[in-house]
C-alpha positions, 0 to 999 in steps of 0.5 A, a space after each residue: 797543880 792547884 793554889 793549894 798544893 802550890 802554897 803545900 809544896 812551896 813550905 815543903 820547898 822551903 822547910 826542906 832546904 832550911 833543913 838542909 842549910 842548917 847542916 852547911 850552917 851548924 856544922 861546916 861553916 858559922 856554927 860551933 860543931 866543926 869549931 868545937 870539935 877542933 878545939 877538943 883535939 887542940 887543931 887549927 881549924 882555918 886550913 880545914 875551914 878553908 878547904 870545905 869552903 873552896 869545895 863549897 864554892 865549886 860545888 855552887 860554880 859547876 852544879 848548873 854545868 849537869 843539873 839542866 832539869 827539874 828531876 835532875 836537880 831532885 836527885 842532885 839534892 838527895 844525892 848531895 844530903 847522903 854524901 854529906 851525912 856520910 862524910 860527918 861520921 869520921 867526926 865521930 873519931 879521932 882526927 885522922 887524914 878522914 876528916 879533911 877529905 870529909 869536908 871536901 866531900 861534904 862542902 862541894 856536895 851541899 854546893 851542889 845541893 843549894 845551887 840545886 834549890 834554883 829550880 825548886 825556888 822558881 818552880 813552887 814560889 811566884 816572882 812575886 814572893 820570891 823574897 818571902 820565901 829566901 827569908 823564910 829559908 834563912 830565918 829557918 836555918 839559922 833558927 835550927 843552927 843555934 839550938 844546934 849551937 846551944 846543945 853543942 856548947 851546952 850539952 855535948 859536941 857530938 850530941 850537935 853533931 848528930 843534931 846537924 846530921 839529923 838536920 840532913 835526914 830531915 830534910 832528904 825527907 821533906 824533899 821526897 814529899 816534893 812532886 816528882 816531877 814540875 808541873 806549874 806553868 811557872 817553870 817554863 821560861 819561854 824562849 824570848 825571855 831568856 837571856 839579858 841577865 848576864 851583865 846585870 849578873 856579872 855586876 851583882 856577883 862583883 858586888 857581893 863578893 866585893 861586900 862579903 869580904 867583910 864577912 871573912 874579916 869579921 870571922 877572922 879578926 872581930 870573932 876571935 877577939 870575943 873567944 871569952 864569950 863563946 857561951 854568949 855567942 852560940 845564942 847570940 850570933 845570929 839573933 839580929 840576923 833573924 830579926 832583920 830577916 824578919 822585918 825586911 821580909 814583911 816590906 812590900 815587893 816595890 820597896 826600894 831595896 837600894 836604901 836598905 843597902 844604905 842602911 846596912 853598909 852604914 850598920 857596918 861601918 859603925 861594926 868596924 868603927 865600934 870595934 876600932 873605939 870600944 872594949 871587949 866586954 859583953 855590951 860591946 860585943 852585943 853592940 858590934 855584933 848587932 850592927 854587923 849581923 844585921 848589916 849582912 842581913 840586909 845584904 843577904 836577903 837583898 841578893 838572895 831576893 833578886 837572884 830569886 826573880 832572876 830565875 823567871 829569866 834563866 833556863 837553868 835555875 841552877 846555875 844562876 842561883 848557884 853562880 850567885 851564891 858562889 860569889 858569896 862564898 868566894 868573898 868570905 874565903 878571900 876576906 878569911 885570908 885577908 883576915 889571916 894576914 891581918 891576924 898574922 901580921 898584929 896589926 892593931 884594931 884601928 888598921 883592921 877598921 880602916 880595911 874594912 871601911 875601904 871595903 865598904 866604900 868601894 860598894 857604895 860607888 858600885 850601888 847606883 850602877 847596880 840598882 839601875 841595871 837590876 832595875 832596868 833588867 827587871 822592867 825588861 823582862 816585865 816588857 817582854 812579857 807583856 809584848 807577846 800577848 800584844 797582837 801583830 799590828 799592836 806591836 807595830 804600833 807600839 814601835 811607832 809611838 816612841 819618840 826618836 831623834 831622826 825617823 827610823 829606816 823602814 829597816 830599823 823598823 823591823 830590827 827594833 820589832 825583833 829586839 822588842 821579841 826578845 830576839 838576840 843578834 843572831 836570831 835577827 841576822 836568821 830572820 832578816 837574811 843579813 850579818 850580825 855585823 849588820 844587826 848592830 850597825 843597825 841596832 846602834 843607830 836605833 839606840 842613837 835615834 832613841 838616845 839611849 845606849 843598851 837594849 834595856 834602855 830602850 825598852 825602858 824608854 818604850 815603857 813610858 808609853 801604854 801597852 796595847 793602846 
């Protein structure tokens, strides 16, 4: 495949899932359709909320357990698209026992179908551009949601409705432009390269879902409160998203993202503070929306870039991105039933602010811990590549030149060559004829001798000296 059909596919890419989002966006969760709707008939929208959202969620958690190819995933997307376009028709009607199994369906369909863009995301878009193109798809989305939005509060509800459908066919199309089948070498992850992002995983997960709480309370407890400004809202709401999307997409690769998750935290914490001190006017909304709308821009595209590069270290691109992303989901749903209590229970504005503001600082400790495992993951892997292309002799000579406390056995030599391919414990057992229980008595003293205490460590530490001599 050439650069050009490349650069083709990856804004086909790119436009297809925003389409697709925009119907998650517009309808099911952030936008006022599905509010509207239940407005008109005098419901209670959090129990159906909730349940779309929980459907959601398993949708993102199980799709990487049947989608394990480039064709599977194509199929999973359209297939997920259509269901989620037939499920909207009962909204047409009356409520009836319809609706709520409508927004099961459609919720763990289009969990299906965003976990599914992994691979389209790994397969057309370089490591390198990864963040460009997640900004670009969200930019996108929340563009098409609020003129959904607008013509929803402004026009007709059930005009935005077949507007969010429209969205759904739109994108079933553009997905049907894709190549058939993958043929960029980026697709392949090579063999030694995969693994190593579990733990760097794990911890990011906790910190999205432990910083997306916040989100929950937001929709729960800060939203409600500027209900007389609904009008204001539908335009309003995701405007400093974009434009923070916007700004940060322009930053170069080697920025130092761990600041920005400074600035946003700060940006929230000035939303709950401002709600604690100010009215419920127009100005404050806009100052308050401002500051927690551009707050989760930072964060959204800051675990949206790094689960993009994630994918160049994972076999199956569905589940890393999916298993990412429901961790987002699962912090919004336990945030809206934080905030529910909270609603439920009168407390004042300033005990809400105090929640929030415990919640934020929770994250703060956890940020030095995860940029440096995300750091360190990423040199890893950029080692990783870098060591295959080295010749035999080249890699032995890059073992020796590592400073180490104590000499290394002749041994421990050749377990520190097979960490450095890449090789997990088992494999090394494999190659040496010895137990695993050996390997990391073995790969323990290494790390001793180096006075480090992780394989990426190690590898980091290995770094400091030049490849290929």
């Amino acid at each position: 495949m050439n650069s050009f059909k490349i650069l083709n596919a990856r804004r086909l890419s790119v436009l297809a899932f925003s389409f697709s989002f925009a119907y998650l966006l517009s309808f099911l969760f952030e936008g006022q359709v599905l509010y509207s709707l239940m407005a008109l008939y005098g419901l209670s929208p959090g129990f159906y909320i909730l349940a779309a959202m929980l459907a959601h969620f398993a949708g993102l958690f199980s799709c990487g357990l049947f989608v394990k190819s480039y064709g599977i995933a194509k199929r999973v997307m359209l297939g997920g698209l259509g269901f989620c376009f037939v499920s909207a028709l009962p909204f047409f009607f009356a409520p009836s026992a319809l609706w709520i199994g409508s927004l099961i369906v459609s919720g763990y369909f289009s969990g299906c179908a965003v976990a599914a863009w992994g691979y389209f995301l790994k397969a057309f878009t370089p490591g390198s551009e990864r963040m460009k193109s997640c900004a670009d798809a969200l930019i996108c989305s929340n563009l098409l949601m609020i003129a959904v939005n607008v013509v929803a509060m402004n026009r007709s509800i059930l005009v935005g409705l077949s507007l969010s459908m429209l969205c759904l066919v739109i994108g079933a199309v553009l997905i049907c432009m894709l190549p058939a089948r993958q043929e960029n070498e980026r697709s392949q992850t090579p063999k030694s390269r995969m693994g190593g992002i579990k733990n760097p995983l794990l911890l990011l997960c906790l910190f999205v879902f432990i910083i997306t709480i916040n989100s929950g309370l937001m929709y729960q407890v800060i939203n409600p409160a500027f209900e007389h400004l609904t009008g204001l809202a539908s335009w309003y709401w995701a405007a400093p998203y974009i434009a923070v999307l916007a700004l940060m997409r322009s930053l170069p690769r080697k920025a130092n993202r761990s600041r920005f998750l400074y600035v946003g935290m700060t940006m929230m914490m000035g939303a709950f503070i401002s709600f604690m001190l100010l009215g419920r006017n127009t100005s404050d909304y806009l100052i308050m929306d401002t500051l927690m709308l551009g707050a989760c821009g930072i964060f959204d595209l800051f675990w949206w870039s790094i689960l993009g590069e994630m994918l160049d270290y994972s076999d199956n691109p569905a589940q890393t991105f999916g298993i990412g992303l429901s961790a987002n989901v699962l912090g919004v749903l336990c945030g809206g039933v934080l905030g529910m209590a909270v609603t439920s229970m009168g407390l004042p504005g300033a005990e809400v602010a105090v929640i929030a503001l415990t919640v934020v600082c929770v994250t703060l400790v956890m940020l030095p811990p995860l940029n440096r495992q995300l750091v360190l993951l990423l040199k890893s892997h950029d080692f990783l590549a870098a060591y295959e292309k080295l010749s035999r002799s080249q890699q032995t000579d890059l073992a020796r030149q590592g400073k180490t406390l104590d000499p290394l056995t002749v041994r421990e030599q050749e377990v520190l060559q097979l960490i450095l391919s890449g090789k997990s414990n088992r494999e090394i057992s494999e190659a040496l004829f010895i137990s695993e229980n050996t390997v990391k008595t073995h790969a323990r003293s290494i790390f001793s001798k180096y006075d480090v205490s992780s394989r990426a460590e190690l590898i980091s530490t290995l770094l400091k000296y030049q490849i290929g001599g």
